[in-house]
C-alpha positions, 0 to 999 in steps of 0.5 A, a space after each residue: 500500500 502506497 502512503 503519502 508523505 507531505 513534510 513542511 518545515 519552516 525556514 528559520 527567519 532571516 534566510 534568504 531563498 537563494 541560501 535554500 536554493 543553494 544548500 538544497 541544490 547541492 544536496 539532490 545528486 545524493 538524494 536522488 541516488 538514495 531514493 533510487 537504492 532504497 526502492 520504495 519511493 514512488 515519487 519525490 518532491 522537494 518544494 520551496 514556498 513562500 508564505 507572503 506570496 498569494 500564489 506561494 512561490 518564492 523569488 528564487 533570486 532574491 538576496 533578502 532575509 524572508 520569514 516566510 519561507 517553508 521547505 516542502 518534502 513530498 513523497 509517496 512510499 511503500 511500507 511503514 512510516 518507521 522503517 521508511 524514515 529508517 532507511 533514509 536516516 541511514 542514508 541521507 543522514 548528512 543531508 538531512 543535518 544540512 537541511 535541518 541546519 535551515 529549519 526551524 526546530 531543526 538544531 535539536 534534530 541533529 545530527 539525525 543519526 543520534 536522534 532518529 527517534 525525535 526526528 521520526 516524532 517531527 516528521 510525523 507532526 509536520 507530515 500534513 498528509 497525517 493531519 486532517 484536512 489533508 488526508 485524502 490521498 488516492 492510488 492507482 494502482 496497489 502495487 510497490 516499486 519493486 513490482 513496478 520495476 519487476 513487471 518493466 
C-alpha cells in the first residue's frame, strides 16, 4: 500500500531563498541516488514556498532575509512510516543535518543519526498528509516499486 508523505518545515527567519536554493541544490545528486537504492519511493518532491506570496512561490533570486519561507518534502512510499524514515536516516543522514541546519526546530534534530527517534516524532507532526484536512490521498494502482520495476 502506497502512503503519502507531505513534510513542511519552516525556514528559520532571516534566510534568504537563494541560501535554500543553494544548500538544497547541492544536496539532490545524493538524494536522488538514495531514493533510487532504497526502492520504495514512488515519487519525490522537494518544494520551496513562500508564505507572503498569494500564489506561494518564492523569488528564487532574491538576496533578502524572508520569514516566510517553508521547505516542502513530498513523497509517496511503500511500507511503514518507521522503517521508511529508517532507511533514509541511514542514508541521507548528512543531508538531512544540512537541511535541518535551515529549519526551524531543526538544531535539536541533529545530527539525525543520534536522534532518529525525535526526528521520526517531527516528521510525523509536520507530515500534513497525517493531519486532517489533508488526508485524502488516492492510488492507482496497489502495487510497490519493486513490482513496478519487476513487471518493466
Amino acid at each position: 500500500m502506497t502512503s503519502p508523505l507531505t513534510l513542511l518545515m519552516p525556514v528559520l527567519p532571516g534566510t534568504s531563498a537563494v541560501t535554500v536554493v543553494a544548500t538544497l541544490t547541492t544536496l539532490l545528486p545524493t538524494i536522488e541516488a538514495a531514493l533510487a537504492s532504497i526502492g520504495t519511493v514512488h515519487y519525490a518532491r522537494l518544494v520551496l514556498l513562500d508564505r507572503s506570496q498569494p500564489n506561494l512561490q518564492p523569488d528564487l533570486f532574491s538576496l533578502l532575509p524572508s520569514d516566510n519561507l517553508v521547505i516542502g518534502i513530498i513523497t509517496s512510499f511503500d511500507g511503514d512510516f518507521g522503517p521508511y524514515i529508517h532507511d533514509f536516516t541511514v542514508q541521507l543522514s548528512a543531508e538531512f543535518d544540512k537541511t535541518l541546519s535551515l529549519v526551524v526546530g531543526g538544531a535539536a534534530l541533529t545530527p539525525v543519526v543520534d536522534h532518529e527517534a525525535e526526528f521520526e516524532a517531527f516528521i510525523a507532526e509536520n507530515n500534513a498528509s497525517q493531519h486532517i484536512p489533508n488526508t485524502y490521498f488516492f492510488a492507482a494502482y496497489q502495487h510497490t516499486v519493486q513490482d513496478i520495476l519487476a513487471a518493466i
